[in-house]
N, C-alpha and C positions, 0 to 999 in steps of 0.2 A: 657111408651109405645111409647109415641111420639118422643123420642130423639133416641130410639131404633130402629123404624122405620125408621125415617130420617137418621139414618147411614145405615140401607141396602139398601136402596132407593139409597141413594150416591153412596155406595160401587156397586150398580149394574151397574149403571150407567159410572161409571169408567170403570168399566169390558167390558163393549159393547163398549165405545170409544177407551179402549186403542187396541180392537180387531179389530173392524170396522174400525175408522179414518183412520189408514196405508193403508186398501183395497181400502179407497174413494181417498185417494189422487192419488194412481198407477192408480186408472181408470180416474181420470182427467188427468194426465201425460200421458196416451197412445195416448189422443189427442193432444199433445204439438206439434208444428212447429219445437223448437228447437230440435237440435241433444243432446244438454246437456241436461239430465235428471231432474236437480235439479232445471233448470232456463225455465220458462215460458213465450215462443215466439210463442203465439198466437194457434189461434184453426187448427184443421190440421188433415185429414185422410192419411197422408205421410206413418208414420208408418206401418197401417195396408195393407197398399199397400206394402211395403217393408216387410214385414210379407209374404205372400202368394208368394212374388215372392222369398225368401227363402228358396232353396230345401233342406236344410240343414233342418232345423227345419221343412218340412212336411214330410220330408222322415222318422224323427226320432219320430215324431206325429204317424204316421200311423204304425211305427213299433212298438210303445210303443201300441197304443192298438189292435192290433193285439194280442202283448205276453199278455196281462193283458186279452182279453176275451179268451183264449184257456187256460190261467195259471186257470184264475177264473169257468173256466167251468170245469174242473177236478180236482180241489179242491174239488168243487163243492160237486163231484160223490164221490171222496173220504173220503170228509169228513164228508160225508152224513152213508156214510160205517160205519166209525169211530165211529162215534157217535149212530148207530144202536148197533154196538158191545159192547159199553159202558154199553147200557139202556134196549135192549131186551134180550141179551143172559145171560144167570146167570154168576156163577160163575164158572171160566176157568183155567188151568193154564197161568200164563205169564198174569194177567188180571194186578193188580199192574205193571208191566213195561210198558206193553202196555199203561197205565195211563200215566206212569211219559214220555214216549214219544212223547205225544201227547199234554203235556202242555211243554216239554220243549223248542218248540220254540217259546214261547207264552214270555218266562223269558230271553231267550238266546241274549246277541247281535249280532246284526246285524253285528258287525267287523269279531267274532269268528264264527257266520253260513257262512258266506260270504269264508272267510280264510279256512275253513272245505269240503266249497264244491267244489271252486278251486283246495286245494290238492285232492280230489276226482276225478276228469276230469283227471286231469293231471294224476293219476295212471291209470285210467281206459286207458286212449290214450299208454300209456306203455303196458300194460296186453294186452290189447284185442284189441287195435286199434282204436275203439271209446271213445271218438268224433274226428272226426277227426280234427277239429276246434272249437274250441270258438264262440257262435255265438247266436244268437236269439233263438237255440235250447236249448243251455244250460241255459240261463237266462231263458227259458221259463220253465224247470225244475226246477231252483232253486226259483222259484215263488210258485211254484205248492210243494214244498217241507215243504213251512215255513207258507203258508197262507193256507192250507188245516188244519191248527190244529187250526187256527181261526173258520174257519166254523164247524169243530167236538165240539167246544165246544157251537158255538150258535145251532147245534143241538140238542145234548147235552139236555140243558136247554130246550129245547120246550120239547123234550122228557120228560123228567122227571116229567116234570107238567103236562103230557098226561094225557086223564081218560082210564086208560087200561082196562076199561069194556068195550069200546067200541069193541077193537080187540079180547077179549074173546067172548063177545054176538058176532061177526060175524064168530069165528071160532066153537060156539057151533049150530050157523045156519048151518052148514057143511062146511063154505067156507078153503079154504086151504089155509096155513100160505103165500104162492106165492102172491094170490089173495085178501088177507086179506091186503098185503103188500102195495099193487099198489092200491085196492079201500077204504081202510079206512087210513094207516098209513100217504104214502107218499100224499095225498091229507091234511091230516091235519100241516103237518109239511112243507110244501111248502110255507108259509111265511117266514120260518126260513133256508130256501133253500134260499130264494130271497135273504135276507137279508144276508145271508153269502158268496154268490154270487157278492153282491153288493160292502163287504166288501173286498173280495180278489181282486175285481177289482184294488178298490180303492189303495189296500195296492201296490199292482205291479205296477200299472201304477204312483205312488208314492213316488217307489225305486230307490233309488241311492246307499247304500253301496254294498249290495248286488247286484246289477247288475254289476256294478263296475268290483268287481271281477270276476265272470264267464263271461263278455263279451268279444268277441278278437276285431279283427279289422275288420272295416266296421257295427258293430253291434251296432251302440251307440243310446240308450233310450233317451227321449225327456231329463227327468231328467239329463242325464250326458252331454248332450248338453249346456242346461242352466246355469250347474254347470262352464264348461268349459268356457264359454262366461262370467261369472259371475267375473274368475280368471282374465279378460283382461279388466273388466269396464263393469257395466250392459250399454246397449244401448236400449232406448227406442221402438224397435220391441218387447224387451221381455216384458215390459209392456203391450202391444196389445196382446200378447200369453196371458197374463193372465186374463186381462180381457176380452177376449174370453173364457177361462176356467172358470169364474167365473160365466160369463153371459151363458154358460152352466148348471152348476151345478143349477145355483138361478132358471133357464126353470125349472130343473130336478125335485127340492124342491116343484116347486108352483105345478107341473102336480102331484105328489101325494100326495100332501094336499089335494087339491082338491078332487082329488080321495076318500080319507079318509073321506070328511067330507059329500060326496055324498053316501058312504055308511052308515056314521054315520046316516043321515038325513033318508036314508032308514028303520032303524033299530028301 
């Protein structure tokens, strides 16, 4: 038990350094003096100065979540939809397709969705004229097209585990299927709203192949920024991006643990 133990111990232990350590060294490198990334010329808020004065990288900041809360927020609705259709309406025709469309971009890559929705624009701009450009609009679709079948499926699962007595005892109080919907359903599944919410964010503001493709000119994601700059030599600004994103996300983590464990303590 003890030699069993001390190898998961070990192997956990591995697993957190070889995930962490790279994150700890980028965040002591974004304070480096030196211009060279890999060599260490003393302490230094340089970078992050050269960071904000970057219009490049806050233009492409601000438009990258821009498209990730409007993609994430009609995901959101839609796959709130999806997932309603899956778990309260019986059986439909077209119910089996409607399935396999709604995990298929959950399986599909990212090169082939990408390549799919590009010849898509480009027919539609032949047919009918729209779009007329490439642009924030389109990658703000092709967000809202691939990360809405993420959140249908964390619906999905909240649903399923629902106690549907509850919406029967309030439709046998008289209340109607409308009312029933908005004061018992969508109130209990609004954790699995956030959370699918959270995750569409995440995945758009995330993306690089996919934006890739349906972006034109003038339109470019923090993501294909980074990438770009990455092909020419990383330069220490982009380690101060990250560890501003990081020291974002770790705010993000601690405000709802907290949260959680002040409800915990409640309960």
């Amino acid at each position: 038990m003890q030699k069993s133990s001390r190898f998961v111990f070990s192997a956990l232990c591995f697993g957190f350094a070889f995930l962490y350590i790279p994150i700890l060294v980028l965040i002591a490198f974004s304070f480096n003096q030196s211009a060279i990334t890999s060599v260490w010329g003393g302490f230094s808020l340089r970078w992050y100065t050269a960071l904000f004065n970057n219009e490049q990288i806050i233009e492409a900041a601000l438009l990258s979540l821009k498209i990730a809360a409007t993609s994430a927020t009609f995901a959101t609705i839609l796959g709130t939809m999806a997932g309603l259709a899956l778990t309260q309406i019986g059986r439909y025709r077209g119910r089996l397709i409607f399935t396999g469309l709604i995990a298929a971009p959950l399986v599909m890559p990212e090169v082939i969705t990408g390549l799919s929705l590009l010849l898509m624009f480009v027919s539609l701009q032949e047919l009918i004229g729209w779009p007329l450009s490439r642009g924030a609009g389109t990658i703000t679709i092709a967000h809202i097209t691939f990360s809405m079948a993420y959140v249908a499926v964390i619906v999905q699962s909240r649903l399923s585990s629902m106690d549907q007595s509850l919406q029967e005892a309030a439709m046998d109080l008289g209340g109607r299927p409308t009312q029933v919907a908005f004061d018992i359903t969508l109130p209990l599944i609004a954790p699995s709203m956030l959370s699918g919410w959270l995750l569409a964010f995440t995945l758009s503001l995330d993306d690089l192949v996919i934006a890739s493709f349906t972006s034109g000119a003038g339109a470019s994601t923090l993501p294909m920024v980074i990438f770009s700059k990455i092909k020419l030599g990383v330069t220490p600004d982009i380690n101060a991006l990250a560890t501003l994103i990081i020291g974002t996300v770790s705010i993000g983590i601690m405000i709802a643990s907290w949260v959680m464990f002040r409800q915990s303590k409640r309960n």
